[in-house]
N, C-alpha and C positions, 0 to 999 in steps of 0.2 A: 413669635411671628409678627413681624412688622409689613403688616398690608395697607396701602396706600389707595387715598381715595380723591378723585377730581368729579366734583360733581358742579362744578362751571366751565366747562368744557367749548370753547368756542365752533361754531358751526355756520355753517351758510347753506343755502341750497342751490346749485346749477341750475338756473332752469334749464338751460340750451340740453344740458342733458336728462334734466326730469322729463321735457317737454319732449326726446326721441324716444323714453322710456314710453312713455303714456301712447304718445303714436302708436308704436311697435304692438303692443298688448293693448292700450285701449280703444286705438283709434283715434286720439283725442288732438286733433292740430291745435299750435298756437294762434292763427289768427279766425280759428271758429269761434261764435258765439259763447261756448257754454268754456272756453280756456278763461274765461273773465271768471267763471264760478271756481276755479282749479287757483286762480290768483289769489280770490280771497283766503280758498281755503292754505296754499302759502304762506299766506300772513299771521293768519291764526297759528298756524304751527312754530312760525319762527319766534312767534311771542307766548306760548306754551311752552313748546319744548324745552327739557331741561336732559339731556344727554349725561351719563354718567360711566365712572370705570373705578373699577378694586383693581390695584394689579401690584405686585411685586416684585423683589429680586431675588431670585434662589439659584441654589447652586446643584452641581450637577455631583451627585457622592461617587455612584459606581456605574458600570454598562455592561450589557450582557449582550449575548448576541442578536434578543430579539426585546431589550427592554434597558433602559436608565431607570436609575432610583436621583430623586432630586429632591432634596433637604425629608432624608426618609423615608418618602413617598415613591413606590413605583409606577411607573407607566410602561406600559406593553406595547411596543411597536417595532417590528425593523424599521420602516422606512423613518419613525423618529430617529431611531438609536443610532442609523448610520448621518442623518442630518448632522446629528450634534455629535460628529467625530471630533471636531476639532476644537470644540468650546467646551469652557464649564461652567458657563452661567445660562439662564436663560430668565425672562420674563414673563410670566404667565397670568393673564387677565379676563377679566370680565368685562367687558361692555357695554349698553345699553341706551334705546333711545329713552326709555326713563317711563314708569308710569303715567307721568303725565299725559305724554302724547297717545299711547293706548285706549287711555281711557279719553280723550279725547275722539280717537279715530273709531271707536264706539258707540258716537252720537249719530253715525254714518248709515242711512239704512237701505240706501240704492247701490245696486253693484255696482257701477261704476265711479260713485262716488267713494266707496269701500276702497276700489280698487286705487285709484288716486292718494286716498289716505296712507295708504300701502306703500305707492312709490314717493311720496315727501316723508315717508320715515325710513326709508333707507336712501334717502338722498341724504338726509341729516344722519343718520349713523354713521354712510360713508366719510362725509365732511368732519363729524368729531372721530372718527378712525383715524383718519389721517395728520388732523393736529396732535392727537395722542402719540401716535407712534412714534412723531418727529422730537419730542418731548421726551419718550421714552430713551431712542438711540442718542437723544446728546446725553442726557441726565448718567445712563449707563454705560456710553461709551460702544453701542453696537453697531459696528460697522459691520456694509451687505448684508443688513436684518431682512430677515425672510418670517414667514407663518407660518405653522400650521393649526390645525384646528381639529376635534375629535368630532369623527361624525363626519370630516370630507372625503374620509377615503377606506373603502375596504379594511385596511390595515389598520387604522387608529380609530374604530369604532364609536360611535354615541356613549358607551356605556365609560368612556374614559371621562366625560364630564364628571365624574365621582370624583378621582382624586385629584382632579385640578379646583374643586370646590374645595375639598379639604385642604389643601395646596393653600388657599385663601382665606377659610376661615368663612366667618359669619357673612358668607355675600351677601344673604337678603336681608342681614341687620345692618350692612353697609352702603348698598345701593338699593336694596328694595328686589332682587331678581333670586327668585323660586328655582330648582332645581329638582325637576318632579321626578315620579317613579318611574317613565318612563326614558328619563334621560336629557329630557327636552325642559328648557329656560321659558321663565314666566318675566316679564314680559316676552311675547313672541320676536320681535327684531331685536335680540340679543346676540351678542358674539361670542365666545370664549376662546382661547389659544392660546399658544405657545410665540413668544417674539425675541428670536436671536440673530446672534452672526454666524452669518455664511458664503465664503468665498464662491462665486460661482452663480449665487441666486438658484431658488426655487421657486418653483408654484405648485400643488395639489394640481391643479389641472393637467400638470403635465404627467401625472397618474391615473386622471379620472375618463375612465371612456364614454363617460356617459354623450352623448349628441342632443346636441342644438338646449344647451344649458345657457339662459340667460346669463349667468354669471359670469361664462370662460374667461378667462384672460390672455394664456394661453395653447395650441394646440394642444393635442393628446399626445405623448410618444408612447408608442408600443412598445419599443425595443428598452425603455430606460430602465425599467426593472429589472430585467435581466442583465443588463450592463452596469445597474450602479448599487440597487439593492439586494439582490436575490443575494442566499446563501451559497457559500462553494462548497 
């Protein structure tokens, strides 16, 4: 098992979209007074934070009609198993904004400032996501690389974090991230997933019905289940 580790990860923060984040949920405008106390604490983060990712290249053995087995290891899902009709590789990782910044955003003891700590560490997760992944598809050649992620969707439940840790081996001797009994990653703004090619592009949202999800990226479609994954 050759699992692979960046733990200098380049990052930056948006503010333009920290600062609609913080509006949106906290109320917090940039040219208020108290955005000066949001700036420092920016600062502090961007000179803490140390972002980190385990992630691998594995291969795809067999498919069943509601699961792949990949290097051994099964994972249970339709809507994976039809994803990766057409590939057989994928990359499967861990990510994380990194202890430091947690424990960091735990010196925090006012909600609001809690809540800020909050949104500059998934501004910096998004930011090292995104140099990851672009790292990832040259280094492996994945072209129309798509996610998925256990725990976003009915069908690929929380409880799949199991074999994608095994998948990876020693995560918390490699990045420091916990995988508890409940299914759920210590540090709390951790990722884990699935990163391949796919003709067509996906997104989880376009499965997830859930309404008025800070997250979406794109709408819900009703109909796409039963037109792309359901069983005949």
């Amino acid at each position: 098992m050759n699992t692979n580790v960046m733990t200098t990860i380049p990052f930056t923060i948006d503010r333009d979209l920290l600062f609609t984040h913080l509006h949106t949920h906290l109320h917090i405008k940039p040219d208020e007074l108290y955005a000066q106390d949001v700036e420092n604490m920016i600062e502090q983060a961007l000179k803490i934070g140390k972002p980190k990712v385990a992630y691998r290249l594995a291969y795809i053995e067999s498919k069943g009609d509601d699961f792949v087995v990949v290097d051994g290891i099964k994972f249970t899902s339709r809507i994976l198993r039809v994803n990766l009709e057409e590939t057989f590789k994928v990359v499967p990782y861990v990510i994380t904004c990194g202890e430091e910044l947690e424990e960091w955003a735990k010196t925090f003891n006012h909600m609001l400032e809690t809540g800020c700590a909050n949104g500059i560490m998934e501004a910096i997760m998004h930011s090292a996501r995104v140099h990851f992944f672009a790292k990832v598809e040259e280094e492996y050649h994945l072209d129309h690389a798509v996610n998925m992620n256990p725990g976003s969707l009915e069908d690929w439940p929380l409880k799949e974090q199991a074999p994608l840790f095994q998948l990876l081996g020693d995560v918390k001797g490699l990045i420091g991230v916990e995988l508890k009994e409940s299914f759920l990653m210590s540090p709390l703004k951790t990722v884990s997933g699935f990163r391949f090619s796919k003709k067509g592009g996906y997104e989880n949202c376009q499965l997830c019905p859930r309404e008025k999800c800070p997250g979406r990226r794109v709408p819900y479609d009703q109909n796409l289940y039963a037109e792309k994954y359901q069983l005949k």
